[in-house]
N, CA and C of each residue as an Amber inpcrd file, in Angstrom:
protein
   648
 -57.3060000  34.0390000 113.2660000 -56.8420000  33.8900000 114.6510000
 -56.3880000  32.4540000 114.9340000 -56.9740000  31.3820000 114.0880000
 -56.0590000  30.1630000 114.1050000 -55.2950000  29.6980000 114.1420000
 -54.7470000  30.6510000 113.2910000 -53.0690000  30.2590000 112.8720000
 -52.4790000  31.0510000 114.2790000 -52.5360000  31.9790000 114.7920000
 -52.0650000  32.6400000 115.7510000 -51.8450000  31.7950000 117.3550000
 -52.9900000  31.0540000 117.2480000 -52.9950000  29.7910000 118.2340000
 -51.9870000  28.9800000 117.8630000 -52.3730000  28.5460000 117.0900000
 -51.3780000  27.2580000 116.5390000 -50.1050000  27.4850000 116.5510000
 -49.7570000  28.9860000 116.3140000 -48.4180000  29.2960000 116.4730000
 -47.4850000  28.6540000 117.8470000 -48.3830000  29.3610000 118.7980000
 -47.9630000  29.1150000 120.1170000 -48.0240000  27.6910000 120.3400000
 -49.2300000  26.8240000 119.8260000 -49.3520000  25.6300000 120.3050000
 -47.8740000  24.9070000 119.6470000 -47.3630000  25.0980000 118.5930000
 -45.8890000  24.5600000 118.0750000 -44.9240000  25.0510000 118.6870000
 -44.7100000  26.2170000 119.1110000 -44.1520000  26.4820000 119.9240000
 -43.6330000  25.9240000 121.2130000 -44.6850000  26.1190000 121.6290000
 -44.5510000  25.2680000 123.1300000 -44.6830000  23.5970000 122.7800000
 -44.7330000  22.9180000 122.0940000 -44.7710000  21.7430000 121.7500000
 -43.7130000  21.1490000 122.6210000 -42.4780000  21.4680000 122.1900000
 -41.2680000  20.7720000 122.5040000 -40.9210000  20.5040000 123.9860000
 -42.1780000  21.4750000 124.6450000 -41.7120000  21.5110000 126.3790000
 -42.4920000  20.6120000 127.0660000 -43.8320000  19.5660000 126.1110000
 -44.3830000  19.1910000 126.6210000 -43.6970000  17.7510000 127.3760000
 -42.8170000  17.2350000 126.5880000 -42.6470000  16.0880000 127.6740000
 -41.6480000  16.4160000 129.1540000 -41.3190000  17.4310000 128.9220000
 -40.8940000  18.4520000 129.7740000 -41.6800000  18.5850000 131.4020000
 -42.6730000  19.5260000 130.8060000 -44.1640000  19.6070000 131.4220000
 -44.6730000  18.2240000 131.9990000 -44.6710000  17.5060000 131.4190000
 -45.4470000  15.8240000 131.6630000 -44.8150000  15.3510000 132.8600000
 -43.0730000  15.6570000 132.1650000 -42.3870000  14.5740000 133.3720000
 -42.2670000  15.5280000 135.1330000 -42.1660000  16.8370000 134.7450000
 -42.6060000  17.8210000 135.8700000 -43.7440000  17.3650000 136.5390000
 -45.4860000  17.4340000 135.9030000 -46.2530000  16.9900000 136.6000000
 -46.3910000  15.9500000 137.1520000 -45.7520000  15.0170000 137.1990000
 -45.4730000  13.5150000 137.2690000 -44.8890000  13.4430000 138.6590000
 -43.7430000  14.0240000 138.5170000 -42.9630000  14.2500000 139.5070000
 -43.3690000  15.1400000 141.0480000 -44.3660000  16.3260000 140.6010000
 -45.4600000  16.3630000 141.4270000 -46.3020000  15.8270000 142.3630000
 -47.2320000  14.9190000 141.3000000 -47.8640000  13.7360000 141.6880000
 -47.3560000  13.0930000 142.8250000 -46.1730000  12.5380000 142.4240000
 -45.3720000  11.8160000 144.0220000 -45.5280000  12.5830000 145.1090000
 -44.8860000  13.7440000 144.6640000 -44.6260000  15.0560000 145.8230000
 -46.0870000  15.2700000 146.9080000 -46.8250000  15.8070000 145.6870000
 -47.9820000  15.9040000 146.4110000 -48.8250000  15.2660000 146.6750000
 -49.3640000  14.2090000 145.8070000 -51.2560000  13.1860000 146.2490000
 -50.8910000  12.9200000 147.2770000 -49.5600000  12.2930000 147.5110000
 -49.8950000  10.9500000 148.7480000 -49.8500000  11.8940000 150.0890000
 -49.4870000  13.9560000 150.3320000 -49.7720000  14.2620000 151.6170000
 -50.9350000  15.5080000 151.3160000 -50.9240000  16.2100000 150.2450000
 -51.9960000  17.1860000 150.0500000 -53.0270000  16.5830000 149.5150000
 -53.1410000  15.4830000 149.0530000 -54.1110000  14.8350000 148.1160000
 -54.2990000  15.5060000 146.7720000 -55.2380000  14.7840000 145.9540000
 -55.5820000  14.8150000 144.5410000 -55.9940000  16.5680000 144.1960000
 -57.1350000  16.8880000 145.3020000 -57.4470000  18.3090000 144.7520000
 -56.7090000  19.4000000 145.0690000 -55.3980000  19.4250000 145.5210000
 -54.5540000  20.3570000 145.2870000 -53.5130000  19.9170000 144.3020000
 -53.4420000  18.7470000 144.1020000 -52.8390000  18.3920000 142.9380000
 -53.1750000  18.8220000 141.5040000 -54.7790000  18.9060000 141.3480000
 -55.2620000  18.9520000 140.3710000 -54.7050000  20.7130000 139.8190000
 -55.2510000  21.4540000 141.1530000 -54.6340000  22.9610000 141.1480000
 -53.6110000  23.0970000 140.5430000 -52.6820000  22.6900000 141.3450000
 -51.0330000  22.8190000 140.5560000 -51.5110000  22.8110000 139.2430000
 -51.2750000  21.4050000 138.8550000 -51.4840000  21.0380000 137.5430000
 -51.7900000  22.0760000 136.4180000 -52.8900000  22.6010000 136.9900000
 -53.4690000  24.1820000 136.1600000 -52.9740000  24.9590000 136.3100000
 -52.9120000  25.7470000 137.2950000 -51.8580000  27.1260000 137.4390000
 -50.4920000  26.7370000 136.9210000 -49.9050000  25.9120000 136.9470000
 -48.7200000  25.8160000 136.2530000 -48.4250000  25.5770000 134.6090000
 -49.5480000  24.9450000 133.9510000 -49.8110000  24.7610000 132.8070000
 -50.1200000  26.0100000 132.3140000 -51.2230000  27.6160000 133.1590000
 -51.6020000  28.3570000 132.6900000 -50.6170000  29.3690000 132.9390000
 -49.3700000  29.2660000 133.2260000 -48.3080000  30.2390000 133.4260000
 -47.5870000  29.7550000 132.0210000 -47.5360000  28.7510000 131.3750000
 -47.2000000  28.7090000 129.8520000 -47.0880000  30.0310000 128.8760000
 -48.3040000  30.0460000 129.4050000 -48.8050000  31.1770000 128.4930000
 -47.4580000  32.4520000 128.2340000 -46.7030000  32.7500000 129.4640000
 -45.9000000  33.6010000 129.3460000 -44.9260000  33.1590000 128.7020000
 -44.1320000  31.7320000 128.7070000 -43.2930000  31.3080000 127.9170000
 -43.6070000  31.3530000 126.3020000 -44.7940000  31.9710000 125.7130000
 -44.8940000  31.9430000 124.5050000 -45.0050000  34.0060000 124.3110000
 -44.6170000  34.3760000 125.0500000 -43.9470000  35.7900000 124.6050000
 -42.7320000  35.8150000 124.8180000 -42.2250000  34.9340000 125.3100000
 -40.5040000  34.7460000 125.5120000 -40.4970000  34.2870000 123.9950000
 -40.7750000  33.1280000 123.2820000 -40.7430000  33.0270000 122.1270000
 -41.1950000  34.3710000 120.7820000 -41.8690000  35.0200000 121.4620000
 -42.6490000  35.7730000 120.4130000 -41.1480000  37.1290000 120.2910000
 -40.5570000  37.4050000 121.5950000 -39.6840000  37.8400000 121.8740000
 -38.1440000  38.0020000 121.0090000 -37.8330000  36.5240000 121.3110000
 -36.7450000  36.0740000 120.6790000 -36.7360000  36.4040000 119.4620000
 -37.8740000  35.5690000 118.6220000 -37.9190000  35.9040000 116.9850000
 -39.1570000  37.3080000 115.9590000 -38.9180000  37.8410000 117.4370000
 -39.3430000  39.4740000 117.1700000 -40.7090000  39.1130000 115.8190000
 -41.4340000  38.4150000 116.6520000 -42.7200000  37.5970000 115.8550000
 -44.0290000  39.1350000 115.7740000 -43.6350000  40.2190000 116.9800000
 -44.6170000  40.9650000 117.1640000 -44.2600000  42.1350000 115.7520000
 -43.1330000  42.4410000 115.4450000 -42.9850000  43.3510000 114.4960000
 -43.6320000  43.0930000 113.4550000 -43.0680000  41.6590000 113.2120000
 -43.4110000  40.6550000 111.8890000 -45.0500000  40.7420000 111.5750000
 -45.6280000  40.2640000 112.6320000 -47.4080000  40.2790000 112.9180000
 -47.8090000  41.3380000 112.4700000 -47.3340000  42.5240000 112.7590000
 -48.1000000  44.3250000 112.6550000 -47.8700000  44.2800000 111.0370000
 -47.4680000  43.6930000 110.4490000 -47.2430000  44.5300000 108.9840000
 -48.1950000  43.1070000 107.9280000 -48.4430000  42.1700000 108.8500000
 -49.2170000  41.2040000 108.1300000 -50.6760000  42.0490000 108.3450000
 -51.8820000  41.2890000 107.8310000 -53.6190000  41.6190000 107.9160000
 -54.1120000  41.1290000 109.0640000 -53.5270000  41.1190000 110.3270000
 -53.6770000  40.6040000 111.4280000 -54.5410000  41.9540000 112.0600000
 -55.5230000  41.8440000 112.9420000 -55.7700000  42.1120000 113.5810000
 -55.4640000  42.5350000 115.1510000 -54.9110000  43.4500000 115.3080000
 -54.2090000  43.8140000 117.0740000 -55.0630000  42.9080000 118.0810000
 -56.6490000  42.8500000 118.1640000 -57.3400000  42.6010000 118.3080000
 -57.0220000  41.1070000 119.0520000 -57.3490000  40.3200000 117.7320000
 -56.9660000  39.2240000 117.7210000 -55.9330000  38.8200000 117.8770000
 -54.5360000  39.5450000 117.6970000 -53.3930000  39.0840000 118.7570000
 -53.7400000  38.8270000 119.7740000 -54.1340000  39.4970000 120.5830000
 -54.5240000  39.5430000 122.3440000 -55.1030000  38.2020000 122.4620000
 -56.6430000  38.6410000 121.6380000 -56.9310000  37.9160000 122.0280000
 -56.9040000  36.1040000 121.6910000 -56.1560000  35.9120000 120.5700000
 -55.3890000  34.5000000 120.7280000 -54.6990000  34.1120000 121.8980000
 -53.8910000  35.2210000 122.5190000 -53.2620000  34.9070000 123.8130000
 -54.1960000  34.2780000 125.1380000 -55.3390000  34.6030000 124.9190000
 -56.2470000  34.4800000 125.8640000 -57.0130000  32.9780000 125.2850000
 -57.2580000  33.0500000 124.2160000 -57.5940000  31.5980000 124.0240000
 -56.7830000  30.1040000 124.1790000 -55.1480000  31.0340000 124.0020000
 -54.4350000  29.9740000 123.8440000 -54.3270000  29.7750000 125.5170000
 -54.2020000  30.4870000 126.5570000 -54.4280000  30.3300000 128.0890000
 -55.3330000  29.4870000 128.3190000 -56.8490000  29.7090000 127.5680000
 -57.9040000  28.4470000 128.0080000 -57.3200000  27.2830000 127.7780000
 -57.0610000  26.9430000 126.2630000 -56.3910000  25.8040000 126.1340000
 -55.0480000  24.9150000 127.3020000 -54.1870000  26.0290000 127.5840000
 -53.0940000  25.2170000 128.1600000 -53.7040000  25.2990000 129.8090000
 -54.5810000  25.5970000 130.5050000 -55.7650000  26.1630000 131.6350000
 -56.3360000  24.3940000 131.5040000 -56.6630000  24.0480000 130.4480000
 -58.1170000  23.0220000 130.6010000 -56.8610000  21.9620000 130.4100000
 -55.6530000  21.9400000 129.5080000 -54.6420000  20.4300000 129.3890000
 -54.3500000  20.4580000 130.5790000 -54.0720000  21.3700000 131.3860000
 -53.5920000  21.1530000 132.4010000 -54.7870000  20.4890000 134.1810000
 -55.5630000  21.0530000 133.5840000 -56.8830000  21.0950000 134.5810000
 -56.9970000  19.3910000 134.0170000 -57.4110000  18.7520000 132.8490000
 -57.4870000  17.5940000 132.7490000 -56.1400000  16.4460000 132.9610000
 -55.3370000  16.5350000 132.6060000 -53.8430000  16.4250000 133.2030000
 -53.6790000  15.9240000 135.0900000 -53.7760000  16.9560000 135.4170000
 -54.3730000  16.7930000 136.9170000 -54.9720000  16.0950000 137.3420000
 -56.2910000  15.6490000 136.5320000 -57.1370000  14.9720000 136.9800000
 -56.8820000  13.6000000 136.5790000 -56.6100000  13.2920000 135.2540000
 -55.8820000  12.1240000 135.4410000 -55.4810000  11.3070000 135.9950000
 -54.2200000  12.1610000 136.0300000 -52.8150000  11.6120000 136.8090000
 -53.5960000  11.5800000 138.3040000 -53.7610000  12.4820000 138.6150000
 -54.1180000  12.6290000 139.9160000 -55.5340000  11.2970000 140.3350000
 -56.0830000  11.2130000 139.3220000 -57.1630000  10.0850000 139.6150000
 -56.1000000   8.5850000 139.7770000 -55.3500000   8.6650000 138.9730000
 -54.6660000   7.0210000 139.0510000 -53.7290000   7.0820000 140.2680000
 -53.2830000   8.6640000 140.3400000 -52.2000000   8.4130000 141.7990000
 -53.0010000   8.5460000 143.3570000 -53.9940000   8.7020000 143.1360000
 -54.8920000   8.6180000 144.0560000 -55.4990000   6.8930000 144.3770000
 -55.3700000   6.7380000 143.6700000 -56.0510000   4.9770000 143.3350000
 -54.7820000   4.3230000 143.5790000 -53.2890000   4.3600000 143.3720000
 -52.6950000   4.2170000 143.6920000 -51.9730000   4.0520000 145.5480000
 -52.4140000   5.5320000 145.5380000 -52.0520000   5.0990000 147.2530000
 -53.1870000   5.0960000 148.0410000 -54.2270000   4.8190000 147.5830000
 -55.6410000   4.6830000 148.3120000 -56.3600000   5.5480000 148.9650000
 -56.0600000   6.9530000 148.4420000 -56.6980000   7.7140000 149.1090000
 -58.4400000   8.2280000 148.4270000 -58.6460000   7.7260000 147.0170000
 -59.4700000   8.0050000 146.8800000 -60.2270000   6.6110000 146.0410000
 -61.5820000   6.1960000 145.6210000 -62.1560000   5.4270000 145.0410000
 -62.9500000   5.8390000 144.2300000 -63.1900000   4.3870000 143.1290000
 -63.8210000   4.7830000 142.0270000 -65.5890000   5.1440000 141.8770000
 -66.3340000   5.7210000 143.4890000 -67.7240000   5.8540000 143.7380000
 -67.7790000   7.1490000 142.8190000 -69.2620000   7.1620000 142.3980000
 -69.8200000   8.5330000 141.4940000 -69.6030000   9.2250000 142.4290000
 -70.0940000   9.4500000 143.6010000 -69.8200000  10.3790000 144.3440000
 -68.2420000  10.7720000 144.3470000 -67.1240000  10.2970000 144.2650000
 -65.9070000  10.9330000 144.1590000 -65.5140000  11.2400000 143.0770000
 -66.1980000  10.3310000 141.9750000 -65.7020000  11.2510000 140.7590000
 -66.5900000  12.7970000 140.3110000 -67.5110000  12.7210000 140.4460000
 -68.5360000  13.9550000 140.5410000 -67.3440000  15.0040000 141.2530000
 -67.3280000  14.5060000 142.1880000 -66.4970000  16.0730000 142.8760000
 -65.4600000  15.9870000 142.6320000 -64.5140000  15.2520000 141.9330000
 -63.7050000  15.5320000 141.2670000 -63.8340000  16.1860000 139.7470000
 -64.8840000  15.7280000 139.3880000 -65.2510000  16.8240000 138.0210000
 -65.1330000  18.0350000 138.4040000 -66.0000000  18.3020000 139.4750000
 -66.2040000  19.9040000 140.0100000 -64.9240000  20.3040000 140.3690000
 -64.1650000  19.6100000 140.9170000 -62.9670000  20.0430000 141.1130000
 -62.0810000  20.7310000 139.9440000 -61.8190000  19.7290000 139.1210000
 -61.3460000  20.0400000 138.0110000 -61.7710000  21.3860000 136.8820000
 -63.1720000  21.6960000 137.1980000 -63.6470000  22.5010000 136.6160000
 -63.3350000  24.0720000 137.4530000 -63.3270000  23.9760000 138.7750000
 -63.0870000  25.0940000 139.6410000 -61.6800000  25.2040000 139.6050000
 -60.5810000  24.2460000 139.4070000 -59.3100000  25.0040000 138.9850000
 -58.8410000  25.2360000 137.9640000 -59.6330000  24.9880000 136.7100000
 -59.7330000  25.2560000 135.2330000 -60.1480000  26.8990000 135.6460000
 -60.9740000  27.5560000 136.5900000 -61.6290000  28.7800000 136.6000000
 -60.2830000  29.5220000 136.9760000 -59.9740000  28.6660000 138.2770000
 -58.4980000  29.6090000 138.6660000 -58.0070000  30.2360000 138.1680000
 -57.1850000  28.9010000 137.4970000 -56.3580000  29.3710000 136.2960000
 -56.3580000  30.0400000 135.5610000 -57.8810000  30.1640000 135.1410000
 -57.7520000  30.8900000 134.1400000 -57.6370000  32.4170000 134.3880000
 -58.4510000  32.6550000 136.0820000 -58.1590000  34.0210000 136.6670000
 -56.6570000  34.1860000 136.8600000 -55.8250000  33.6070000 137.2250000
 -54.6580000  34.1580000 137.4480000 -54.1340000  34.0580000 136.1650000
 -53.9130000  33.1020000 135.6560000 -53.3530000  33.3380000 134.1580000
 -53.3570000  34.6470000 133.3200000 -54.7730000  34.8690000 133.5210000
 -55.2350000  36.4250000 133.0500000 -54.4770000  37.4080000 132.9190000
 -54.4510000  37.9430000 134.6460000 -53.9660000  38.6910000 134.5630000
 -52.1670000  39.0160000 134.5620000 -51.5760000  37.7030000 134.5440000
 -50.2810000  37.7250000 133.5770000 -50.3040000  37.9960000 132.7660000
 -51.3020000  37.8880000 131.5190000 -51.1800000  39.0250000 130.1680000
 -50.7010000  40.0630000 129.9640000 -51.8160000  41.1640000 130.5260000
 -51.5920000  42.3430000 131.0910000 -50.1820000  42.5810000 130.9640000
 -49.5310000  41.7690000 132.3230000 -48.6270000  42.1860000 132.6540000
 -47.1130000  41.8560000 131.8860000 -47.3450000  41.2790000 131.2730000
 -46.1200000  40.8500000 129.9380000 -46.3120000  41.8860000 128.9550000
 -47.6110000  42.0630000 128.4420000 -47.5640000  43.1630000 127.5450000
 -46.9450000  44.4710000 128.4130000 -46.9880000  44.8600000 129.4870000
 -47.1270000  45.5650000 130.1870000 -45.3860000  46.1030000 130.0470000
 -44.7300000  45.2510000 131.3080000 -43.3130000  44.7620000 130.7800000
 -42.4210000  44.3200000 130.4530000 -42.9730000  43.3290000 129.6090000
 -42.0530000  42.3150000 128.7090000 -42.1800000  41.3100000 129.3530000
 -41.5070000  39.8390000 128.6340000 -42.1090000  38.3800000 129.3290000
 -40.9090000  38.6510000 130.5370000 -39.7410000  38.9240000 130.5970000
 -38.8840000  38.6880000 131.5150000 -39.0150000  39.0950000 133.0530000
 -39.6940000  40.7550000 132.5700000 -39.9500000  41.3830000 134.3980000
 -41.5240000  41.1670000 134.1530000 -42.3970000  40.4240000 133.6120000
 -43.5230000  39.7240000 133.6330000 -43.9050000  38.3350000 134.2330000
 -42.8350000  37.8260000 133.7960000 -42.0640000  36.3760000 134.9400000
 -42.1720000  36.7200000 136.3210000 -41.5900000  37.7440000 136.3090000
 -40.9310000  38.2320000 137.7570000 -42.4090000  38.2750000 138.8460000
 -43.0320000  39.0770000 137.9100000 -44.0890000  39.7080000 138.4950000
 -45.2500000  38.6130000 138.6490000 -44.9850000  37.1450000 138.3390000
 -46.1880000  36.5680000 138.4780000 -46.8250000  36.5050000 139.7430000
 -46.1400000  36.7370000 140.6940000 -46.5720000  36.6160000 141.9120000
 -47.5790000  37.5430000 142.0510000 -47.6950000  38.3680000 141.5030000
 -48.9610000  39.2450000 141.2830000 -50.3320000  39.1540000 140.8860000
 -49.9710000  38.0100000 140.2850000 -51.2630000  37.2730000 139.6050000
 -52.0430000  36.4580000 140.5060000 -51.1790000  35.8690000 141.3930000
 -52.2370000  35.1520000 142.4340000 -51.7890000  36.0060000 143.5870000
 -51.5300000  37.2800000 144.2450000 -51.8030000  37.6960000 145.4490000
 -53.2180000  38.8770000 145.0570000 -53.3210000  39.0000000 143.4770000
 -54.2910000  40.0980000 143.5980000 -55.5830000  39.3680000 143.4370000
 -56.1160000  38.3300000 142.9330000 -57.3570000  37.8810000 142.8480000
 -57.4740000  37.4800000 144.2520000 -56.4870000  36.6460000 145.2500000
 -56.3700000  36.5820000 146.6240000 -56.8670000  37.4320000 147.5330000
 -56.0780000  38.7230000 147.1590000 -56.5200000  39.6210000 148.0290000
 -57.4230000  40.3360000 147.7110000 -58.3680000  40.0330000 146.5090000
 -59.6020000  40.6290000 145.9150000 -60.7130000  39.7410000 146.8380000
 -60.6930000  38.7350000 146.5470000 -61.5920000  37.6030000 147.5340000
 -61.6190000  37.8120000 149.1440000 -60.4470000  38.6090000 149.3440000
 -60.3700000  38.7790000 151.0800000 -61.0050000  40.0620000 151.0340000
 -60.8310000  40.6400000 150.2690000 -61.4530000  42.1260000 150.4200000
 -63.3520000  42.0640000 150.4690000 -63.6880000  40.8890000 149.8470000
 -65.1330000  40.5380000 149.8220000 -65.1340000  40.2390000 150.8530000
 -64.5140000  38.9950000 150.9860000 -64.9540000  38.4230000 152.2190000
 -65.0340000  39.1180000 153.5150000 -64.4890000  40.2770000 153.8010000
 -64.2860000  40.7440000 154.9610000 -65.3210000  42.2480000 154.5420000
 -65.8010000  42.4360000 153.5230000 -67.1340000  43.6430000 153.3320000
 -67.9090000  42.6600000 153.7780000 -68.1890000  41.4560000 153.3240000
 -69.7320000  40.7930000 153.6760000 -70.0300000  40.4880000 155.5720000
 -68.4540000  40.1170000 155.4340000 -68.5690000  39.9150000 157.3290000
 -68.8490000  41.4020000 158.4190000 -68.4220000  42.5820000 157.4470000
 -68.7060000  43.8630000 157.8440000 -69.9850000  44.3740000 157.9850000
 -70.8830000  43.4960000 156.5730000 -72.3490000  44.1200000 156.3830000
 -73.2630000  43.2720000 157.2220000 -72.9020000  41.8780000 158.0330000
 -73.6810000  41.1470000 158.7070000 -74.0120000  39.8660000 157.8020000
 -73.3640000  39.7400000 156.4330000 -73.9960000  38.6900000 155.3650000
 -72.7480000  37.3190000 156.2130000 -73.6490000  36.3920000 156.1700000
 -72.9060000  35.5110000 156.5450000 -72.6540000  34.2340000 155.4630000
 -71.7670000  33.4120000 155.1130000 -71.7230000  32.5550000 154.1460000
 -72.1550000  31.3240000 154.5120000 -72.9600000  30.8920000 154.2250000
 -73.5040000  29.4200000 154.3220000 -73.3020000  28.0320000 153.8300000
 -73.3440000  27.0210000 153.5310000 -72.6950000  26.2920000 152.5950000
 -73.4480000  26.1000000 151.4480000 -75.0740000  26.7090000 151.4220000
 -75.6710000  26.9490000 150.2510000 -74.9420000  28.1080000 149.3240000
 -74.9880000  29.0180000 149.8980000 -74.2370000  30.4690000 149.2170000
 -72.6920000  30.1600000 148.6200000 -72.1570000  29.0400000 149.4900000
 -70.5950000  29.3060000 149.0090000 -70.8790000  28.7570000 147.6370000
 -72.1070000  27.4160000 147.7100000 -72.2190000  26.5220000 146.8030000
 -72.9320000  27.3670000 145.2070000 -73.5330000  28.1020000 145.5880000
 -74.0570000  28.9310000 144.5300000 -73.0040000  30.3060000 144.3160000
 -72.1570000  30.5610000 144.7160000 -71.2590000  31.0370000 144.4470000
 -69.6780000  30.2930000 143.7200000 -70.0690000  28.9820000 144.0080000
 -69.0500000  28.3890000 143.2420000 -69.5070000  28.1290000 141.8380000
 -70.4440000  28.0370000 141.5360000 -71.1030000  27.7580000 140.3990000
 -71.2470000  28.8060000 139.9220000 -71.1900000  30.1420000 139.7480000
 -70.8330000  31.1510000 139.7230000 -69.5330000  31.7550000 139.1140000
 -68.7370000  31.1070000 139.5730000 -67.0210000  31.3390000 139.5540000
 -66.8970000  31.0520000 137.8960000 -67.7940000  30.4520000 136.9590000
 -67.1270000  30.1730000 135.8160000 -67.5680000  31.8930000 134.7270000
 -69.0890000  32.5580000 135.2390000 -68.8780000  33.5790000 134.8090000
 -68.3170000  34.5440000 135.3170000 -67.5200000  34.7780000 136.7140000
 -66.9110000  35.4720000 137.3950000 -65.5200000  35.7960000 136.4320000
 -64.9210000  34.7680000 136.0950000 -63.8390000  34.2490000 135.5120000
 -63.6820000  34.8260000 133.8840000 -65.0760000  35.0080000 133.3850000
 -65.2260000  35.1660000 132.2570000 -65.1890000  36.4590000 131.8830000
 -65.9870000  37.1310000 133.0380000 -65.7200000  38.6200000 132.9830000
 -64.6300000  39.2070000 133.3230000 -63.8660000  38.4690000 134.5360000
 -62.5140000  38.8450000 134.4900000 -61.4110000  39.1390000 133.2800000
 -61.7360000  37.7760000 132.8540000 -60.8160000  37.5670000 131.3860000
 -61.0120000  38.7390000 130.4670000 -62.2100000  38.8590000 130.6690000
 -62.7400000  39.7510000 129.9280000 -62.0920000  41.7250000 129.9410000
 -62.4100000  41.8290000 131.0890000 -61.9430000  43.2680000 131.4920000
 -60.2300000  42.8670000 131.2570000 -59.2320000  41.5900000 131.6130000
 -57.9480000  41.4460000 131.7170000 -57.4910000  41.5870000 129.5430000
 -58.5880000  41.1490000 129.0170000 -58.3250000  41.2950000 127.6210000
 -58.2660000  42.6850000 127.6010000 -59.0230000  43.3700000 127.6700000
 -59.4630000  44.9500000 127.4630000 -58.2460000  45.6780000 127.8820000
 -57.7240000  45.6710000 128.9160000 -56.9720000  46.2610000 129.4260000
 -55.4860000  45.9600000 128.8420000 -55.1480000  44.5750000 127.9380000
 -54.4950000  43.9270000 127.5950000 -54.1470000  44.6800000 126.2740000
 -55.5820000  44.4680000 125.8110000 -55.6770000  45.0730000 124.5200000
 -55.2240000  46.4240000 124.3590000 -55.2780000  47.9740000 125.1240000
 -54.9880000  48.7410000 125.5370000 -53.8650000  49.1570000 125.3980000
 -53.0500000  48.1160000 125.9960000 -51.3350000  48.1210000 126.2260000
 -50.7630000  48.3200000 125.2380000 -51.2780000  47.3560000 124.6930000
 -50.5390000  46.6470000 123.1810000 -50.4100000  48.1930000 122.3370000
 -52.4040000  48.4600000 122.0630000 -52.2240000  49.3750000 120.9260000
 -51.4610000  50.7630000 121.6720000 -51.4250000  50.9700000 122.7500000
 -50.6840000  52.4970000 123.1670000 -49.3930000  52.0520000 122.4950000
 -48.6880000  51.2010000 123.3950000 -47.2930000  50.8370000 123.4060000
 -46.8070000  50.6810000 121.8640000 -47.5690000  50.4330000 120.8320000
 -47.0470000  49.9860000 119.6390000 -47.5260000  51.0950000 118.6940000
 -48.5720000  52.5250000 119.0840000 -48.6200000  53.9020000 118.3720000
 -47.3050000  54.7520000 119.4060000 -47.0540000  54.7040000 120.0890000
 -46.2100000  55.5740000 120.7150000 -44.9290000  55.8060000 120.2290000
């Protein structure tokens, strides 16, 4: 499954200064009026939408035919795709933070106290989770229908975990549970196995696709 990573990671190589000078350009856009922790966001969700640009590649040089007749595992196709998401999920989540720490220091909106970097760790770590939820379930949906109307469809990826969270939120306000800032707080800490199981059921279902679509 190494090599299967690595594939993608050469792949996408060439877009990184690409990517860099994009987030950069960001940075301006955003620290100095949304500040650092929606900066950091971007940063991730946009790094973890990569992921689809490496079935546009897989696409082009019809890499999936090629794969089925090697000792590869279906399996482990998928799920390289999903590892290689953590990876471009966390460059990007650290990326963010970075940049976003020096352009913050830059226009003075934030300082170098433990207390701000602490919650900027947490920060960084809660849109590393994002990402990785929405990223997810773009899988799915490329295997589903192809990287091109998979593109299309990303918007799907963040209105359904969205509107999964509203759908809680508005059962708990139904049942009388009220959220506290202890609960949100133990629910944020939370979010990294939330995320995991997501990925999890989004592999499965991923996995699914693949093998129907490729016995049919």
């Amino acid at each position: 499954m190494k090599s299967l990573i690595l594939k993608d990671l050469y792949n996408i190589g060439h877009n990184t200064k690409s990517m860099l000078f994009i987030l950069i350009i960001f940075a301006v856009a955003i620290i100095p009026f949304s500040g650092v922790s929606s900066y950091i966001f971007i940063c991730s969700i946009l790094c973890s939408m990569m992921i689809v640009t490496t079935f546009s590649f897989d696409d082009n040089s019809n890499w999936i035919r090629y794969a089925l007749i090697l000792p590869i595992s279906k399996k482990n196709i998928v799920l390289a795709k999903f590892v290689t998401l953590f990876i471009f999920s966390a460059c990007g989540a650290l990326t963010g933070l970075v940049i976003g720490t020096v352009g913050g220091r830059i226009t003075k909106i934030i300082d170098f106290s433990l207390s701000t970097l602490c919650e900027l760790l947490f920060l960084t770590l809660a849109a590393l989770v994002i990402a990785m939820i929405f990223g997810g379930i773009s899988i799915p949906l490329v295997y589903k229908f192809g990287a091109e109307k998979g593109r299309m469809l990303l918007l799907v990826s963040f209105l359904l975990p969205i509107g999964l969270c509203w759908v809680i939120y508005q059962l708990l306000g139904a049942l009388g549970i009220e959220l506290t800032e202890k609960s949100i707080f133990v629910l944020l800490c939370c979010f990294p196995i939330i995320a995991l199981l997501w990925d999890y059921v989004m592999y499965r279902i991923s996995y699914k696709i693949f093998y129907n679509k490729d016995n049919n």
